[in-house]
N, C-alpha and C positions, 0 to 999 in steps of 0.2 A: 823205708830207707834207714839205714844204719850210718850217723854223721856225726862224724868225730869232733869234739870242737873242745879245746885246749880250755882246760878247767880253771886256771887264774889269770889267762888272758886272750877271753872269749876271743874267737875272729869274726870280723864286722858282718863280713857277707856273709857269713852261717847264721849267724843270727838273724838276718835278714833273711834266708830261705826257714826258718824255725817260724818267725812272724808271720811270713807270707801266706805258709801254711796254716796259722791259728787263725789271720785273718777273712781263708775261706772254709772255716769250718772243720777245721784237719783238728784230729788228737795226737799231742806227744809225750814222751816217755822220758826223763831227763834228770838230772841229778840234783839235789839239794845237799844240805850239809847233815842228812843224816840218814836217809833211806830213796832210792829211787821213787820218783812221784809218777802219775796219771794226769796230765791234763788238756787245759784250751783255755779259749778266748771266754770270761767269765759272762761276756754279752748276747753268746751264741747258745740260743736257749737248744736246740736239735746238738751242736758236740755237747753239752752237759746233761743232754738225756742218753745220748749213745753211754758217755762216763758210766755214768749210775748205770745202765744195765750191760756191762760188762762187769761193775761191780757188784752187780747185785745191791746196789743203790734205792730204799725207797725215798726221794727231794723230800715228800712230806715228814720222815718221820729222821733220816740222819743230819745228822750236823756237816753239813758239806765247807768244806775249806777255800781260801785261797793265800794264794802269796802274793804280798803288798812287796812295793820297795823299800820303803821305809816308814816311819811312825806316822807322819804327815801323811800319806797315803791314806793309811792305817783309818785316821780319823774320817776320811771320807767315806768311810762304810760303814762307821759302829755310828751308835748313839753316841752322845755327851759323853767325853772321857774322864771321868773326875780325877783330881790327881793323885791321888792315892795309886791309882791304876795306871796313870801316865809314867810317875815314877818307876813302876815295876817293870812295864814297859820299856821305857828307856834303859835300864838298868840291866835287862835282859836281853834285847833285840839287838841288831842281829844276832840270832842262834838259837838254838834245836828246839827252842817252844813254839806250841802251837796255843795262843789262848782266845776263849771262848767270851766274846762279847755283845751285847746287843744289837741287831741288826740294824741301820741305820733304812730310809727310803731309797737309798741309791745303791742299796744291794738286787739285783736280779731276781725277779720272783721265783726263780726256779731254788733258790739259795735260800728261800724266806721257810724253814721248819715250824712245825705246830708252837714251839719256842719263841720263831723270830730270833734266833741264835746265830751268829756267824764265828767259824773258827778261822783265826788271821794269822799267817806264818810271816816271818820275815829272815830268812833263811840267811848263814853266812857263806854264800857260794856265787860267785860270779855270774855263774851263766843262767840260772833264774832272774838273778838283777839283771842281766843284760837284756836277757828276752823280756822284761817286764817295763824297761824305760823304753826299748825300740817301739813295742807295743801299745804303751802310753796307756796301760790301765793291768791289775791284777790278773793272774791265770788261775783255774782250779785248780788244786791239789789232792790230792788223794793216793795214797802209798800203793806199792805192788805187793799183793801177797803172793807167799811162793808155796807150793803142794811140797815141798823137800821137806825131809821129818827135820833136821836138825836146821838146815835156813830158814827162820819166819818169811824175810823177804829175800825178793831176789836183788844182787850183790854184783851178777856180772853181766854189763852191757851186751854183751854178745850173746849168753843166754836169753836173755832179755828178750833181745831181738828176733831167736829164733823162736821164741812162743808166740812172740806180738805182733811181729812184721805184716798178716796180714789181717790184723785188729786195729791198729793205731796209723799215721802218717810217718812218723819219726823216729824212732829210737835215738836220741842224742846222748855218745858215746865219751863221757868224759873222765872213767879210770872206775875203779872198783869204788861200788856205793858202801854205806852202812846195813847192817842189821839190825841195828837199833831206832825204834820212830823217835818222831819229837815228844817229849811229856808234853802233856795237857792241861791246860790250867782255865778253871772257869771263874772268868771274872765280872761274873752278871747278881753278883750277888755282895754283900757288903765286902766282907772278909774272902781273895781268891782261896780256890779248892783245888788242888790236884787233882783232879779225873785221872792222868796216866802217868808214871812215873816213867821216862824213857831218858833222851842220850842228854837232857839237858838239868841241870841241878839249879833251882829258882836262887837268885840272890835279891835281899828282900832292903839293903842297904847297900 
C-alpha cells in the first residue's frame, strides 16, 4: 500500500494504520530527514529477520539501527551515557546523525552484534516521531539502496513503491527523500569517531 500522510502534520488515523501494521509484523518504508528508511516494530524478532534478508543483513555481524523519539528514549537502550556524550547528543539530535553506542539489556537480541553496538537516530521529521510515540517504543531503521548509477538511494515515493510494494506492507508517501544518509558517529569509545561523513555536520559546542 502506497499512503500519503502530510509530512509536517502527520494525520492521526494514518498513523494509526502505519502502527497497526508494525504492530502485526508488517514492514514499512517511510521518510526521515535524510534518506528513505526500511523498517518495523524493534520487538518483532521475524519483521527484523525478513529486514536483514532483504538487505542482505548478517544481525550477528552489521550494526542494525533504530530511531528513538528523543534523547530520553535514547537512554533506554544504550549503556550509561556519560556526559561528555550526552552533550553531543543533545547538541546534535534531532538530525541527520546516526551515533553508535553501547548496547544496553533492553535492546532485542536480534540488534545485540558481536560488538553489543547499537546505532540510535533521532530524526528531524515528523512522521517517524509520530509513528514512534503512537507505538510507544523505537522502530528499525535501515536506509534503501537504489541500483541507479547516479542515485545511491532511492528519492521517490512512488518509485519506491513500485519495486517494494510486494516486499514491504507500506510505502508511506511523504514528498521527495534525500540522497544523502545520516553521518555516523561512534561513541563507544573515549573520544566520538566519524565512521561516515553524510547530510549531517557534528557541532561539538
Amino acid at each position: 500500500m502506497l499512503l500519503k500522510i502530510n509530512p509536517d502534520n502527520p494525520e492521526g488515523r494514518k498513523i494509526d494504520q502505519v502502527v497497526d501494521a508494525l504492530k502485526d509484523g508488517g514492514i514499512i518504508i517511510y521518510p526521515t530527514d535524510t534518506v528513505y528508511g526500511l523498517g518495523c516494530d524493534i520487538e518483532n524478532a521475524k519483521a527484523v529477520e525478513r529486514i536483514c534478508q532483504l538487505r542482505g543483513l548478517d544481525p550477528k555481524k552489521a550494526m542494525l539501527a533504530m530511531i528513538c523519539s528523543d534523547i530520553s528514549q535514547v537512554s533506554d537502550y544504550a549503556q550509561q551515557i556519560d556526559n561528555p556524550v550526552f552533550r553531543l547528543l543533545k547538541r546534535n539530535l534531532p538530525g541527520p546523525f546516526t551515533f553508535v553506542l553501547n548496547a544496553a539489556n533492553s535492546v532485542p537480541k536480534m540488534f545485540k552484534n558481536r560488538k553489543k553496538t547499537i546505532g540510535i537516530r533521532v530524526p528531524d521529521h515528523q512522521v517517524p516521531q509520530a509513528i514512534i510515540e503512537k507505538l510507544g517504543r523505537p522502530i528499525l531503521t535501515t536506509s534503501l539502496k537504489s541500483d541507479d548509477e547516479i542515485l545511491e538511494y532511492f528519492t521517490d515515493p512512488e518509485d519506491i513503491y513500485e519495486d517494494f510494494k510486494k516486499l514491504v506492507d507500506i510505502v508511506v508517501d511523504s514528498g521527495p527523500g534525500g540522497n544523502t544518509p545520516s553521518t555516523v558517529v561512534d561513541c563507544t569509545d573515549e573520544k566520538p569517531v566519524v565512521l561516515r561523513l553524510g547530510a549531517g555536520v557534528l557541532e561539538f559546542s
